[in-house]
N, C-alpha and C positions, 0 to 999 in steps of 0.2 A: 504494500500500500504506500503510494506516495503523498507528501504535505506540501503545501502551499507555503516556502520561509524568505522572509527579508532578510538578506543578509546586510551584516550591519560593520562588519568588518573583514581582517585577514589575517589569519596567524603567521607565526614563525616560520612556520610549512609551506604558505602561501595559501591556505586551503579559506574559505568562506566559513565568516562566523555565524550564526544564526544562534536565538533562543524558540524554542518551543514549551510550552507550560511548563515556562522556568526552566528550562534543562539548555543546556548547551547544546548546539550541534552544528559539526563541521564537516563542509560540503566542498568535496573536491570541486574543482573548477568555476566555483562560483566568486563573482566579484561582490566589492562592497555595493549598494544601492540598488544591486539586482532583484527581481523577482524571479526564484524558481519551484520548480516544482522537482523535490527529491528524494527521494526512498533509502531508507534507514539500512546499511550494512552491517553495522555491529551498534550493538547497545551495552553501555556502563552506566554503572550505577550515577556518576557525576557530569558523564556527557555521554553522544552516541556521533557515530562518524555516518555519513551519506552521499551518495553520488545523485547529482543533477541527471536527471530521467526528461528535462523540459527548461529548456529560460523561456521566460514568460515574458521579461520586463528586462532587455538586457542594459551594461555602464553604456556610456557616451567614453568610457577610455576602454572598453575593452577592443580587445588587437586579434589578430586574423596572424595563430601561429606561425611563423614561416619553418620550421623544424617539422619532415613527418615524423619525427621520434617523440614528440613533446606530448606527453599524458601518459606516455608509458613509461620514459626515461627518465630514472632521477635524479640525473643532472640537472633540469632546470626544471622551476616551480611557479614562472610567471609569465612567462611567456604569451599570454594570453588579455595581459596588462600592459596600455602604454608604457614604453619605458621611462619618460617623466614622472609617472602616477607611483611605480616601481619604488621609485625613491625618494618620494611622498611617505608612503607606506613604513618605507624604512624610516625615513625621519622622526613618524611619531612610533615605531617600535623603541627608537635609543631616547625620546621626550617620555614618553612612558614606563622606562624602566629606570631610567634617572630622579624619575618621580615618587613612582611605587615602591621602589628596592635601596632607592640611596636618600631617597625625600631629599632630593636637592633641583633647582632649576637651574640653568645655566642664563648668564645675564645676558646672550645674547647667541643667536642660532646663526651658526655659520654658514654659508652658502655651501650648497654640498657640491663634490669634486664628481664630476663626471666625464666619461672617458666613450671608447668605443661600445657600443654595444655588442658587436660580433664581432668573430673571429679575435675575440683580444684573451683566449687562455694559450698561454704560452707552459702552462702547467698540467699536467693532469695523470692519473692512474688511472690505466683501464684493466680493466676481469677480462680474463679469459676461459673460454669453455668447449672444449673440445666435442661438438655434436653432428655428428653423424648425419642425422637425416634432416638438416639442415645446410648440409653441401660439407660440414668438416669444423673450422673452427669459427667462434664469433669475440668478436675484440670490441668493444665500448661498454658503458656504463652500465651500473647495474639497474633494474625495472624498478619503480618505484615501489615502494614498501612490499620489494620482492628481493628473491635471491635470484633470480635469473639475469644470464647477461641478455641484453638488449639486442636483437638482431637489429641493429644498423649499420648501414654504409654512409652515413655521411652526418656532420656534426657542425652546426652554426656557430658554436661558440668558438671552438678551433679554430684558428689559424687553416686560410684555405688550404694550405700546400698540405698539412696534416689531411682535413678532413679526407683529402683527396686520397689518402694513401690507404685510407682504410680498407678498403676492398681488394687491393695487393696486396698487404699486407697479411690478408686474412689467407691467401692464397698461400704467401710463403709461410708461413707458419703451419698451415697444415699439412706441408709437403714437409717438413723434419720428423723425425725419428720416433719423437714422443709426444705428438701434440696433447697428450693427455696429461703430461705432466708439465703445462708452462700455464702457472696459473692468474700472472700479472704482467704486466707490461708499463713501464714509466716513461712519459714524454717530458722533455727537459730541451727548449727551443731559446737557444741564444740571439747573438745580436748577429751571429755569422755561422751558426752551426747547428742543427739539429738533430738532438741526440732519441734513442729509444733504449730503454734498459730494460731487460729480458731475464726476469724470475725462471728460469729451469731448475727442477728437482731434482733432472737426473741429468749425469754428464750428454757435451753435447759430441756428437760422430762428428768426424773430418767434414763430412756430406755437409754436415749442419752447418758446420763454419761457412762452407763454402759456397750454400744457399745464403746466410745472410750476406757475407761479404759481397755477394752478388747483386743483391737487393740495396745495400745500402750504397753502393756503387751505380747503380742505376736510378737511384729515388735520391740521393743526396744525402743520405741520411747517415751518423754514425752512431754503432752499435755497441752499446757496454751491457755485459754481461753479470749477472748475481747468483752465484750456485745458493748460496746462504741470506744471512742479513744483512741490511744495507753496508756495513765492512765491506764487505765482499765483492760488491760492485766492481768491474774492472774493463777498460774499452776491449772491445775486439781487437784494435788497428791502435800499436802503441803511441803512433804517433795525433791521435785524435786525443791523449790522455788529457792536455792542456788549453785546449782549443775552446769548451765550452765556459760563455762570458755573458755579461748583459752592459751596457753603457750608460753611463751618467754623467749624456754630456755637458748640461748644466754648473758640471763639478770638475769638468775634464777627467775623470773617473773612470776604466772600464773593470768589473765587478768578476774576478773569474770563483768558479764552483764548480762541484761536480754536480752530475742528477742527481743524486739522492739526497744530497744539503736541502734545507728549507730554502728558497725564495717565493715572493710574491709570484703569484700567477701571470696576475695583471701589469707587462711593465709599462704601457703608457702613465695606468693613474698610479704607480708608483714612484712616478719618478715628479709627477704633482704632488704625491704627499708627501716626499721629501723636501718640495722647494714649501711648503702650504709648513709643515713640521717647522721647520728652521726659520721660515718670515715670523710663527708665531711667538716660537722661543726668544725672539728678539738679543738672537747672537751677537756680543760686542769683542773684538779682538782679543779683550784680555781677560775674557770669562775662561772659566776650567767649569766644564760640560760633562758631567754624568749619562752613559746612555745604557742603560739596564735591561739584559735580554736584548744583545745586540745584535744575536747571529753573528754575520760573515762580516759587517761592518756598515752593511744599506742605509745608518745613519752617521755610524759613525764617522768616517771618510770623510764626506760630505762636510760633518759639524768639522772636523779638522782644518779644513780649508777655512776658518774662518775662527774659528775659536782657538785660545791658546793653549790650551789644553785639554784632551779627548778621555776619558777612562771608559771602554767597554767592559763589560761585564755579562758571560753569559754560559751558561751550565753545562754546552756539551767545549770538550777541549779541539775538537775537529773541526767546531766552527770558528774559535777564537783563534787558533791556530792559522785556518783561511785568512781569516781578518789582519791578521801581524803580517802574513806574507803579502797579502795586498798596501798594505799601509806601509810595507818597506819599499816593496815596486814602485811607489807612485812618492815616495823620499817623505811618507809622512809618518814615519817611527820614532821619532823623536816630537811629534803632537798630539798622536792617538796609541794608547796602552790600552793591553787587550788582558784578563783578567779571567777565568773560568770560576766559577762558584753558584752550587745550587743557590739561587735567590728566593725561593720557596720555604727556607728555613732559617732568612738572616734576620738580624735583630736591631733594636735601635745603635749597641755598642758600636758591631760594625759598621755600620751607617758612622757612626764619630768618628773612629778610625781610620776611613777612608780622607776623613778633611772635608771642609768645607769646597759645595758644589754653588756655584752660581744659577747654571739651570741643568735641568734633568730632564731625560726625554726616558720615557719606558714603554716601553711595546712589548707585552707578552703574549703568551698563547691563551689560548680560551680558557684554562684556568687561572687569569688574572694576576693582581700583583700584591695580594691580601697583605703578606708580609714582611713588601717591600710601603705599602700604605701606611702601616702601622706603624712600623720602626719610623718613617718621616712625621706623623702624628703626635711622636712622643720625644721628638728632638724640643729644646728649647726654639722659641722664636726666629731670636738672631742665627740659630745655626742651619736652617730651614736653607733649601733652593728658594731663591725668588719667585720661580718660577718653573713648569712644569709643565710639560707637554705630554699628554698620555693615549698613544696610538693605542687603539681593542679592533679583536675581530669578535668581540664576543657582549653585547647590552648589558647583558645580565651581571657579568660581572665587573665589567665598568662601574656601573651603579653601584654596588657593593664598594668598590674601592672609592669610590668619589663618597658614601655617603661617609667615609673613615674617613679623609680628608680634610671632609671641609666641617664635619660634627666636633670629631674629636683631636684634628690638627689645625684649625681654625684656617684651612686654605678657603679662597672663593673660589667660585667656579663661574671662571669669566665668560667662558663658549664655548660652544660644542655642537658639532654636526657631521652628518655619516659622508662617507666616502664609497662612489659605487665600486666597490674592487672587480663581486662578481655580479653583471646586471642578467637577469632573467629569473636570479636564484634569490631565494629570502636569508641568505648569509647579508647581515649589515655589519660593515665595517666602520667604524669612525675616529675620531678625533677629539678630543678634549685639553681645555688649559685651565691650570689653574695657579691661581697669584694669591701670595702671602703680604 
């Protein structure tokens, strides 16, 4: 039996909010202000989920997907929404959890950073699945709130020359030895080279070499190979080891890595919210710059070129290690120090012992920067950063850490606004500052 629901929002998921006698319920592919008509899938006690059986009443922003994979693929979750509207949406997801979870407002919303809409992941893991009566193997994303891979050939968010490869791809891969046992595949596209790393669980035959060497030779592509965990990673062709890079020409910068290091997906808007980061921090030549959870150095570097003192900090030694070799390459070793230390378990002492920071930039992972908030919460006044810049890919625990901040370190919270890293998808990324 289907109902008649307003929806009245969009979740995290992208999916349509609706109440019905009082209960929650959310409806795949529904927008806000829609009228539809939808039939209850699963029922919980505190919400029930539905899929749209009819639009009745459709947005004036809803959009005419261009992906045939979009409803089945769980890489994108908006696709069906203006891209504008997109990041609408995210806006008041990070005004809303700044509210609810940190009870704090920001004094002033920042223009949010927007970039290409397609073709700008330059990042991605795809599943693989060796199936038979499907012609052999299938390479892209997994279905949504499934475990199946996606039989697609082609992918909007990619970068054309990827998308493009998928269906060769799919060919050479099922012509090796064990298509049954390569169960991931990682794309990792530089400023000059595109790489694919190849999860195998079982060694690969001569044949195997010599089919990919074949392919990456014919398709442009260079191939690094993982029997194990990301350690293990290692090119095909020794000489492609050091080739994969990203640019920062802004900074005169170029950024080398391997695949399997973290980088941002998206390099156009990250190389915006590098210049967008650093305008805010309001860098002055003779400040000594905190940057916490630095990676490879994508702020650090940067803040060097203009600050006089750089201290990275960041918990695995493989990236701070990149970071020191790139800051020597470019003669900036003697203004950006690179430092390894879980920051998930440091305290206000360390925070004193480090010395006094002029400004600080901290970018973590989606579990936030709890106990790097806290220890600056509980410094005296005067020994506080002025100021603070704090990149999240994650609302939720922004809010948490800003409502530490600004409750019980007496920081304000000057601005704050999202960043589209990935547009299609309800991942909000943003930005926030805050001033002592």
């Amino acid at each position: 039996m289907s109902d008649v629901l307003l929806i009245e929002s969009l979740d995290l998921e992208g999916r349509g909010v609706a109440h019905k006698e009082g209960k929650v319920v959310f409806v795949e592919g529904a927008l806000p202000g829609e009228e539809v008509l939808a039939e209850t899938v699963r029922s919980k006690d505190s919400y029930d989920k539905a899929r749209m059986t009819a639009l009745l009443k459709a947005s004036s922003q809803r959009a005419e997907p261009p992906c045939p994979n979009f409803g089945v693929c769980g890489g994108c979750a908006m696709q069906h929404l203006e891209p504008s509207a997109q990041v609408a949406v995210k806006q008041r997801v990070l005004e809303d959890s700044l509210g609810h979870i940190g009870k704090v407002q920001p004094g002033r919303v920042l223009a949010p950073l927007h970039g290409p809409y397609w073709g700008y992941r330059y990042r991605a893991r795809f599943s693989m699945r060796y199936v038979p009566k499907k012609g052999g193997v299938l390479v892209g994303f997994r279905e949504k709130n499934g475990r199946y891979v996606v039989d697609m050939t082609e992918c909007r968010v990619l970068p054309a020359k990827v998308s493009a490869l998928l269906e060769p791809l799919r060919s050479c891969l099922a012509g090796l030895s064990r298509p049954d046992r390569l169960p991931q595949i990682e794309l990792a596209m530089g400023d000059k080279i595109t790489t694919l790393t190849l999860r195998h669980m079982e060694p690969l035959t001569s044949e195997d070499i010599q089919r990919l060497q074949d392919f990456g030779q014919e398709h442009d592509i260079s191939w690094w190979l993982q029997p194990k965990g990301p350690e293990t990673a290692h090119p095909l062709l020794r000489e492609d080891a050091d080739k994969l890079a990203y640019a920062l020409p802004e900074f005169d910068l170029r950024m080398p890595y391997r695949p399997t290091d973290f980088t941002q997906v998206n390099h156009d808007i990250n190389r915006s919210l590098i210049s967008r980061a650093l305008t805010l921090l309001d860098v002055k030549p003779e400040h000594r710059v905190a940057d916490l959870f630095c990676g490879l150095g994508n702020f650090s570097l940067p803040l060097a070129r203009r600050a006089a003192e750089v201290v990275g900090i960041e918990g695995s030694s493989t990236l701070t290690e990149r970071a020191g070799e790139a800051a020597l390459a470019h003669d900036l070793q003697d203004k950006a120090k690179f430092t390894t230390l879980n920051l998930f378990e440091v305290d206000v002492q360390w925070l004193r012992d480090l010395g006094h920071f002029d400004r600080m930039l901290i970018d973590p992972p989606r579990d936030g920067a709890f106990a790097v908030a806290t220890a600056l919460a509980q410094l005296e006044k005067h020994e506080r950063p002025e100021r603070l810049v704090y990149v999240s890919c994650s609302p939720g625990t922004l809010a948490r850490d800003a409502g530490v901040l600004v409750h019980q370190g007496g920081y304000t919270l000057e601005s704050a606004g999202v960043v589209n890293m990935f547009p299609h998808t309800a991942h909000v990324e943003s930005i926030a500052v805050f001033t002592r």
